[in-house]
C-alpha positions as a printed NumPy array, in Angstrom:
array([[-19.398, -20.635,  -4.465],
       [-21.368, -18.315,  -7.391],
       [-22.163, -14.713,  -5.902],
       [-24.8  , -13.383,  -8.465],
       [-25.057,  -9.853,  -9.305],
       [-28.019,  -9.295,  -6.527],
       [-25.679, -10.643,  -4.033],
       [-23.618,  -7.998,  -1.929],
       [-19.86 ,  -9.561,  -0.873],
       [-18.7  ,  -9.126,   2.941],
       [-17.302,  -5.788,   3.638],
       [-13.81 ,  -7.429,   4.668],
       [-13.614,  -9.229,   1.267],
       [-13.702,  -6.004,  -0.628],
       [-11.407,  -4.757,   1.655],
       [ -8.854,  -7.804,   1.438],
       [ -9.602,  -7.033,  -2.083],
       [ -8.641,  -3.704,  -2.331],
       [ -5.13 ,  -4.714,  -0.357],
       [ -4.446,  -6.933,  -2.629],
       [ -4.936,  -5.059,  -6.055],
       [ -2.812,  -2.257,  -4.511],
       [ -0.34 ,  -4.638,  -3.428],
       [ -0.413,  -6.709,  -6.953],
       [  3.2  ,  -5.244,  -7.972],
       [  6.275,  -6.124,  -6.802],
       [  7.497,  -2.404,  -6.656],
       [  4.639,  -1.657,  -4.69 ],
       [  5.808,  -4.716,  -2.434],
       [  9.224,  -3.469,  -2.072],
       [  8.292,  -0.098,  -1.167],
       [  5.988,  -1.477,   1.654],
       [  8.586,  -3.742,   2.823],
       [ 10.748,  -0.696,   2.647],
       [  8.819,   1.765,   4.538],
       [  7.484,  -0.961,   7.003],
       [ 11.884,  -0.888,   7.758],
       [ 12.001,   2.91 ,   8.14 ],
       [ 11.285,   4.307,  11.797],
       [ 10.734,   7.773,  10.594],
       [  9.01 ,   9.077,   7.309],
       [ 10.533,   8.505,   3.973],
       [ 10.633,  10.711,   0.728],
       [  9.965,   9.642,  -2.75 ],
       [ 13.638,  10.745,  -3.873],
       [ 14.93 ,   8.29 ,  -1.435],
       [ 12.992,   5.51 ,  -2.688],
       [ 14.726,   6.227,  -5.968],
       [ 17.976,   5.222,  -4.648],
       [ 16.677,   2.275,  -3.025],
       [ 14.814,   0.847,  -6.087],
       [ 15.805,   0.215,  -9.539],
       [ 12.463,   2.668, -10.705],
       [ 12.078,   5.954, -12.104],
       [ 10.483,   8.585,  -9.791],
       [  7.673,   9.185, -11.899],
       [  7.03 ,   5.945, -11.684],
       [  7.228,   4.975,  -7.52 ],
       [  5.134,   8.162,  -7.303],
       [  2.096,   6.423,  -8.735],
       [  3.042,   3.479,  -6.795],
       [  2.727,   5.554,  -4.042],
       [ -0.161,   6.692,  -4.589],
       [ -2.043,   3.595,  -5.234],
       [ -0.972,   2.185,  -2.232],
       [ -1.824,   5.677,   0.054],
       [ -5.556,   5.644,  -2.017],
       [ -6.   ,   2.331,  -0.214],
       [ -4.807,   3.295,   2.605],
       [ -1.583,   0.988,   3.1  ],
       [  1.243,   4.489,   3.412],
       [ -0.156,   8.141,   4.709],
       [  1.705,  11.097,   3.243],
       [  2.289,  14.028,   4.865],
       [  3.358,  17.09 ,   3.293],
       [  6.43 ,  18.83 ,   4.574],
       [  6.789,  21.671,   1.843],
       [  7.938,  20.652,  -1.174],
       [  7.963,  17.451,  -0.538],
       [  5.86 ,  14.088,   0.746],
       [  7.02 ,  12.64 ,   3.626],
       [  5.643,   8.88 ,   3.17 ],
       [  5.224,   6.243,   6.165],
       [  3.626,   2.695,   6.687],
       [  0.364,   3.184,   8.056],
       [  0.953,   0.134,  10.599],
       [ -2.543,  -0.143,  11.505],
       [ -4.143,  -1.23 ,   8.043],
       [ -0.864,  -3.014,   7.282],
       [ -1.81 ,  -5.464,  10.198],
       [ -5.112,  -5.568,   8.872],
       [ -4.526,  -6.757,   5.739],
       [ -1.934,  -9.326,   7.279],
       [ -5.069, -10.367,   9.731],
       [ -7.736, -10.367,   6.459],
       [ -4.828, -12.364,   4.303],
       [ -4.413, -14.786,   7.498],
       [ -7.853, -15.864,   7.123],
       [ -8.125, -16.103,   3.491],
       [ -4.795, -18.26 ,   3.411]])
């Protein structure tokens, strides 16, 4: 099915979208997976020892998948305490689900 330009796509395709592009690395996969595992909050520095990445690097990972709303940071001075967010994680499984 064409969409043309005039056409406007379904607000949960551009979401499922947007869950997708920020999941479309395998780092970024890995540090869902990760924090999904973690009961508490998790700090960058500890994702370093977890993953074969620099920190510079899982940072912006991080923050790609927190712009989209997938992790929520929370600042506990000086650094980022990072955590699934659980409720748009099962949303994107749900908007997946019914794409697959």
């Amino acid at each position: 099915m064409a969409f043309s330009k005039a056409e406007e796509f379904e607000e949960k395709d551009i979401l499922a979208a947007r869950f997708a592009k920020a999941l479309s690395h395998p780092a970024r996969i890995a540090i869902v997976r990760l924090l999904a595992n973690h009961n508490a909050c998790c700090y960058c520095g500890d994702l370093t020892t977890e993953l074969p990445i620099a920190q510079s690097t899982i940072s912006q990972h991080l923050k790609a998948l927190k712009d989209v709303g997938l992790i929520d940071g929370e600042i506990a001075p000086p650094k980022v305490c990072y955590r699934i967010n659980r409720e748009n994680l099962l949303l994107a499984k749900k908007l997946f689900s019914e794409l697959l």
